[in-house]
C-alpha positions as CSV (number, residue, x, y, z in Angstrom):
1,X,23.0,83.4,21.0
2,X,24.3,81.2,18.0
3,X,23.2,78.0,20.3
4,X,19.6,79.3,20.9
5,X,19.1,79.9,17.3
6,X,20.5,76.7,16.5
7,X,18.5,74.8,18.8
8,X,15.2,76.5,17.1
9,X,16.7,75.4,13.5
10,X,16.7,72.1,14.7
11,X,13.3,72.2,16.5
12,X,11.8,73.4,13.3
13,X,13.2,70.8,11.3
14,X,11.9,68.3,13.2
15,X,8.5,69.5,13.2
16,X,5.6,67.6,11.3
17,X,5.3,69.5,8.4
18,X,1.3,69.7,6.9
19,X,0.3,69.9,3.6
20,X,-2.6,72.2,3.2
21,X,-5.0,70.4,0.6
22,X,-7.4,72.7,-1.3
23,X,-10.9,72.0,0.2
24,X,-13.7,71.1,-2.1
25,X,-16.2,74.0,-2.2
26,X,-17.8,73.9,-6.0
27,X,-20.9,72.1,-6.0
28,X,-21.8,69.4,-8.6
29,X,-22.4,69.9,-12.3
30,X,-24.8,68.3,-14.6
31,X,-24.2,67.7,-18.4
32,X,-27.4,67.3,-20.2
33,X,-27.6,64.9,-22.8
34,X,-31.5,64.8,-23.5
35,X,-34.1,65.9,-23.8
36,X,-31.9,68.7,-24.0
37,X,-27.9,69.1,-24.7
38,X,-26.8,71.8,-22.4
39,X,-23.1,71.7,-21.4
40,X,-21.7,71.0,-17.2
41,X,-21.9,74.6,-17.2
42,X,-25.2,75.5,-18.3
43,X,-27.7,73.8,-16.3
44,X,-31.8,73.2,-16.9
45,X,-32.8,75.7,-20.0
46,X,-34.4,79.0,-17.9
47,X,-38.4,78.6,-18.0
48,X,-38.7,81.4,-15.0
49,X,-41.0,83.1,-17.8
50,X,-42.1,80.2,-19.9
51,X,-42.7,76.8,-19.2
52,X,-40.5,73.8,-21.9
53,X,-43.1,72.4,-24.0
54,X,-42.7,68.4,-24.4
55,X,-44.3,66.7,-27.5
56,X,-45.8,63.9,-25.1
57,X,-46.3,62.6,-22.0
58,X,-42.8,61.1,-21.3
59,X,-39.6,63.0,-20.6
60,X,-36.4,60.9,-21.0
61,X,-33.6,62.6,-18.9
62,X,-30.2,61.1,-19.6
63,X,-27.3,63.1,-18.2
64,X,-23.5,62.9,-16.7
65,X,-22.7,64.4,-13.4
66,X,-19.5,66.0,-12.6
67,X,-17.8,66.8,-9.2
68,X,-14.2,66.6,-7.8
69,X,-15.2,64.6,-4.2
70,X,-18.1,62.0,-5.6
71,X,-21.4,61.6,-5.9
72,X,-23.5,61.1,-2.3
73,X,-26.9,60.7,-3.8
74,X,-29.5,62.2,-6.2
75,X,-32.6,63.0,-6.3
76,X,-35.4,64.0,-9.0
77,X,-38.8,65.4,-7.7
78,X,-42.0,65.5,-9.8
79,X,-44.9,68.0,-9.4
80,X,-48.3,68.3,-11.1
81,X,-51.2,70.2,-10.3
82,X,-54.1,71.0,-12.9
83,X,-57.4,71.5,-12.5
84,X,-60.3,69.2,-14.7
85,X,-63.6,69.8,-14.7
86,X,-64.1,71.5,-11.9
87,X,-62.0,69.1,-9.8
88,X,-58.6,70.0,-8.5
89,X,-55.6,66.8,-9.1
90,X,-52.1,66.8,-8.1
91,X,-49.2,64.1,-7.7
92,X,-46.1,64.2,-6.6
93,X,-43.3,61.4,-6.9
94,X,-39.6,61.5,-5.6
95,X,-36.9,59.6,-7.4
96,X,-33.9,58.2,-5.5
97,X,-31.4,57.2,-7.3
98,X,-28.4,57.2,-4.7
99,X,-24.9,57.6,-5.2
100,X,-24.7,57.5,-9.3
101,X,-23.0,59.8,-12.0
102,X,-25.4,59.6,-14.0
103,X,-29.4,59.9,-14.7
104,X,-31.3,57.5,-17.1
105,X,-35.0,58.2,-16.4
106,X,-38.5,58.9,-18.5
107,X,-40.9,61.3,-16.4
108,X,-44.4,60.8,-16.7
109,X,-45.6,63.9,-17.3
110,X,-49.4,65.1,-16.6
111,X,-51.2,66.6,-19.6
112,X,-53.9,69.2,-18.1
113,X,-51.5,71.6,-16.0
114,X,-47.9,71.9,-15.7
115,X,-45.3,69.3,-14.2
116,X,-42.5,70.7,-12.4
117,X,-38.6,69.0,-11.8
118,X,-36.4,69.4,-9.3
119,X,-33.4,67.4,-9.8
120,X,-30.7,67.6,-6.6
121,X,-27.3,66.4,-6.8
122,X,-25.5,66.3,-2.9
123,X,-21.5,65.3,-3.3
124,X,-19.5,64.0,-0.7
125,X,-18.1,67.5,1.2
126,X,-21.8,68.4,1.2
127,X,-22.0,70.6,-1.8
128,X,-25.9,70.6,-3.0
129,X,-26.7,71.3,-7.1
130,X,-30.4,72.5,-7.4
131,X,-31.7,72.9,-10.9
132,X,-35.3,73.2,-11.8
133,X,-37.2,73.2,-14.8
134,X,-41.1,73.7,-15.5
135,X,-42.7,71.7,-18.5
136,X,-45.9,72.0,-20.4
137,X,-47.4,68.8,-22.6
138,X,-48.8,69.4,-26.0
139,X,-50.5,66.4,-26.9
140,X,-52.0,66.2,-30.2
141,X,-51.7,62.2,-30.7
142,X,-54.8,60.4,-30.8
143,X,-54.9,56.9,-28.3
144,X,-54.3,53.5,-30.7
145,X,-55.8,50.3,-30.4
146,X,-55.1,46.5,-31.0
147,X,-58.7,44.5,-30.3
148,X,-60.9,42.2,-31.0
149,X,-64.4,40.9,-31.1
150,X,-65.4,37.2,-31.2
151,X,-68.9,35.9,-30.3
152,X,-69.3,35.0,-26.9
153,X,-73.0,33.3,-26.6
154,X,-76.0,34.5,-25.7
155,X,-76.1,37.4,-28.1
156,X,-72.9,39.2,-26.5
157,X,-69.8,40.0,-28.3
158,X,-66.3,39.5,-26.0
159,X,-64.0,42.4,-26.9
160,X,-60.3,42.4,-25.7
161,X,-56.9,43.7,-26.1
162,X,-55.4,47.1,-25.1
163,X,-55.4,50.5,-26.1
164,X,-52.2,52.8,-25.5
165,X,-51.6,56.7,-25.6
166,X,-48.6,59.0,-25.4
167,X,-50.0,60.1,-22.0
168,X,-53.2,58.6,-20.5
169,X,-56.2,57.0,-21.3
170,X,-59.0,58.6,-19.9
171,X,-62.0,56.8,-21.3
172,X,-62.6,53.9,-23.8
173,X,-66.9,53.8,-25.3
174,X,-68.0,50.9,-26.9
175,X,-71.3,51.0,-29.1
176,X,-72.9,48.1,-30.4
177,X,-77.1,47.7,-31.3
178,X,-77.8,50.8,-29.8
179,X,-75.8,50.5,-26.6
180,X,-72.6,52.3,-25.3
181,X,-70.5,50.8,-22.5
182,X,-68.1,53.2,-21.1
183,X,-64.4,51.6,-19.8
184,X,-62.5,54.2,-17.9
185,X,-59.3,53.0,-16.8
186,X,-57.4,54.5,-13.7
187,X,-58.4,58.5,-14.1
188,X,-56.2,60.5,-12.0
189,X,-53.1,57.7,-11.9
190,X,-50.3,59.5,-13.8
191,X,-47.5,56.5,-13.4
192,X,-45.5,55.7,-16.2
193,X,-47.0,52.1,-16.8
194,X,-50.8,53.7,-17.4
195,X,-50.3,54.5,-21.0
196,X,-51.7,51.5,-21.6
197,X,-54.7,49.8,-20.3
198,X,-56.3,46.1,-21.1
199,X,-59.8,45.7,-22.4
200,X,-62.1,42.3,-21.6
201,X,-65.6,43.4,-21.4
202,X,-68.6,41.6,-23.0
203,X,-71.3,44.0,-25.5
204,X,-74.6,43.0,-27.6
205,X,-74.0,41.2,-30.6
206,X,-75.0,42.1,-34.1
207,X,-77.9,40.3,-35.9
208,X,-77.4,37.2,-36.9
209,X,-76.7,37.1,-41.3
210,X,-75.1,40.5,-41.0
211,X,-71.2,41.6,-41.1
212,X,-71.5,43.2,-37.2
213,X,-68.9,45.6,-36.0
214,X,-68.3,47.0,-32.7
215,X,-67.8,50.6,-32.7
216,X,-65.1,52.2,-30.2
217,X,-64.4,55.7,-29.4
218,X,-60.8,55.8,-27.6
219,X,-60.2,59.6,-25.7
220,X,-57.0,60.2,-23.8
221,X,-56.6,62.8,-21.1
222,X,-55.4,65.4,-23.4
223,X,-58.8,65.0,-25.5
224,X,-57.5,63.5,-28.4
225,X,-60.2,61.4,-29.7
226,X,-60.1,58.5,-32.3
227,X,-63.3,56.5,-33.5
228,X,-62.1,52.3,-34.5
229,X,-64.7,49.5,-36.1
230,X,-63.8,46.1,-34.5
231,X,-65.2,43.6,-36.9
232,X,-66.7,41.0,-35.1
233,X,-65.5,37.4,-35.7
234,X,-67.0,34.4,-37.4
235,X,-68.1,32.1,-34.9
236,X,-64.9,30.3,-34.5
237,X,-66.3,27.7,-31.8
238,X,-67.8,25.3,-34.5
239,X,-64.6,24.7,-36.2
240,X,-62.6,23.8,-33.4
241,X,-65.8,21.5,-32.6
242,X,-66.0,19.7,-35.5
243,X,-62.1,19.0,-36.2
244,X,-62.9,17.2,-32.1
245,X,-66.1,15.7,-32.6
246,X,-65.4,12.0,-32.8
247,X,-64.0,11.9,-36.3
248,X,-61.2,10.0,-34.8
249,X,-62.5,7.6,-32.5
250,X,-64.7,5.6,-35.9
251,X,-61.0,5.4,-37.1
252,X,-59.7,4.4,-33.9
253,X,-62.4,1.4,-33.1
254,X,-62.2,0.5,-36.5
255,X,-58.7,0.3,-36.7
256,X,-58.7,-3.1,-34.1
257,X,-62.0,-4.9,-36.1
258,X,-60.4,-5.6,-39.4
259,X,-56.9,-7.3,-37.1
260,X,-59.3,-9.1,-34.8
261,X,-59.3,-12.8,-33.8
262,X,-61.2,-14.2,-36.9
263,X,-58.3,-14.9,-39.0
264,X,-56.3,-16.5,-35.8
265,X,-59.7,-18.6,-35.6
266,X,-59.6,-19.9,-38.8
267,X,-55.9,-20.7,-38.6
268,X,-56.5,-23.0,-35.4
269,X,-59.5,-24.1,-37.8
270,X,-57.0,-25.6,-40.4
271,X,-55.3,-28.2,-38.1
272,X,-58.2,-30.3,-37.8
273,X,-59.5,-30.5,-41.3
274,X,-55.8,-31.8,-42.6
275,X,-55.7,-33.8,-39.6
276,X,-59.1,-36.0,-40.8
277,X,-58.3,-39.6,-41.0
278,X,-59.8,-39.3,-44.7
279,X,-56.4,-40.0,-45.8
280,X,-56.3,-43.7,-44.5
281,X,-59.8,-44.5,-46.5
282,X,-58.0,-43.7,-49.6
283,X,-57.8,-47.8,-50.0
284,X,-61.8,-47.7,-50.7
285,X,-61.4,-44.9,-53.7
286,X,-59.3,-48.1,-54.5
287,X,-61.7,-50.3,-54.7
288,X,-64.3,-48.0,-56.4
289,X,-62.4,-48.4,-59.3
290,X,-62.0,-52.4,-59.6
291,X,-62.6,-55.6,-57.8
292,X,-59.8,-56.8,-55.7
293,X,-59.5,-60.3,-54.7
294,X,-60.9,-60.0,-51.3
295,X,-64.1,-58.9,-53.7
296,X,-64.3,-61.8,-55.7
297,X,-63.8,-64.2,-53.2
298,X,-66.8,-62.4,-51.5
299,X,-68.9,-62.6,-54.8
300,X,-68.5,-66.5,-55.1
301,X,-69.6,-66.7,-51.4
302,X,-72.6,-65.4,-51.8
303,X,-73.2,-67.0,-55.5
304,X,-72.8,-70.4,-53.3
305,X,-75.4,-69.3,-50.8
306,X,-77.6,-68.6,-53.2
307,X,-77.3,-71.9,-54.8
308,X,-77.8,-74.1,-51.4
309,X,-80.8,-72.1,-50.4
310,X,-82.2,-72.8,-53.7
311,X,-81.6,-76.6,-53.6
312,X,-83.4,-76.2,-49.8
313,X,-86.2,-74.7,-51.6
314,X,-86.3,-77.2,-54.2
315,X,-86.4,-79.9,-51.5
316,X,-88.8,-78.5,-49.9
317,X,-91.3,-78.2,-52.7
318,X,-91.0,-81.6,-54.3
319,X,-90.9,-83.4,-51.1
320,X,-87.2,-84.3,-51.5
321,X,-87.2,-85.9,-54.8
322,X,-85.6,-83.4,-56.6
């Protein structure tokens, strides 16, 4: 009997021995830093009866997530439906952000019905967090502006730049003599990068001798209106004209004249009038001044000339008597 039991003492002893480990049942929490503050333990504010009202058109969602196994993924999901004008419009957009423990997002959020969240947080033993939130926009910010008008030929004025809203543009009007031209950029889109649309269209100018304005009514899609005067321009394309016209090509072709060849000329000029052989006939300035003796010896010569031809004559005449 005493061996028996000491053979099972020694079987159990020699047993693997296991280590139950506490299995991870809680599911992910969430710790809300904004738009709201809201602890791991609170979750999404409760708008069962009454949707969050945001100031604009953007939500920025920054939050920690908590768990004891990891983060698998996440996932935020955005709903809107509203009807305008008659006309029913929806979008829906799904936000991956994968394995993360935390969420650093802005929402776009559509401005004519409500947008709904659902933000879903799987860890790694499978536990799912599922919190959900409902949010209303109250808008009352008008659209702004930064644009311009420049003339543009043949009576039209050019007007450019871009016009920005906390939610949408829904439609930019343009009035100038009499006319409106309507710019309505991307109605229905509700992505994040619409808040702001670009403006290059062409209107009618403004009489010539008066100080013309374009007139621009900016609406966004929450009805906010504003009304902007875009002063049109002074002809700019003279100026640039006349600083281009050839004002620098005189000064560039007259630049070379003045350094041209004639002075080189007159330098090759000089050589030959020092190199005149005037300088050897300097004996006959000499001889302008006084007779030499080559002179005088020439003067008797031609005294004694005269004085034979006379005696010829003299022969001549008296029949050689004389």
């Amino acid at each position: 009997m005493h061996r028996a039991l000491a053979a099972l003492l020694v079987v159990a002893l020699l047993a693997p021995t296991t280590v139950a480990q506490a299995e991870d049942t809680a599911e992910p929490r969430i710790e809300w830093s904004s738009p709201w503050e809201r602890g791991q333990y609170e979750g999404l504010p409760d708008t069962s009866d009454e949707p969050w009202t945001a100031s604009d058109g953007t939500l920025d969602l920054r939050a920690t997530i908590h768990d004891e196994s990891g983060i698998d993924r996440v996932t935020i999901e955005r709903r809107y439906e509203a009807t305008v004008d008659g006309r029913k419009e929806s979008d829906r957009r799904t936000l991956r952000l994968g394995a993360t423990e935390t969420i650093d997002e802005t929402i776009h959020l559509g401005t004519h019905g409500t947008t709904g969240l659902t933000i879903t947080v799987r860890d790694d033993a499978g536990n799912v967090h599922v919190g959900r939130i409902t949010v209303d926009v109250d808008d009352t910010a008008a659209p702004t502006a930064d644009l311009s008008a420049t003339p543009a030929g043949d009576g039209m004025v050019r007007v450019r730049g871009s016009v920005s809203d906390d939610t949408q543009v829904d439609a930019v009007r343009l009035h100038a003599m009499g006319a409106t031209k309507v710019v309505s950029p991307r109605q229905g889109s509700l992505d994040i990068t619409d808040n702001s649309v670009s403006i290059d269209t062409r209107v009618q100018a403004p009489p010539k001798g008066t100080d013309g304005a374009v007139t621009v009514d900016l609406e966004d899609r929450a009805g906010n209106t504003r009304t902007i005067m875009v002063p049109v321009a002074a002809s700019t394309t003279p100026t640039p004209t006349a600083t281009t016209t050839p004002t620098p090509n005189p000064t560039a072709t007259a630049s070379p004249t003045p350094t041209a060849t004639p002075p080189s000329n007159l330098e090759t000029i000089t050589p030959t009038a020092t190199a005149t052989p005037t300088a050897a006939a300097t004996p006959q300035q000499d001889r302008g001044g006084g007779l030499s003796v080559f002179g005088v010896l020439k003067l008797l010569a031609g005294v004694a000339l005269l004085g034979v031809g006379a005696v010829v004559v003299a022969n001549v005449v008296t029949g050689g008597r004389y």
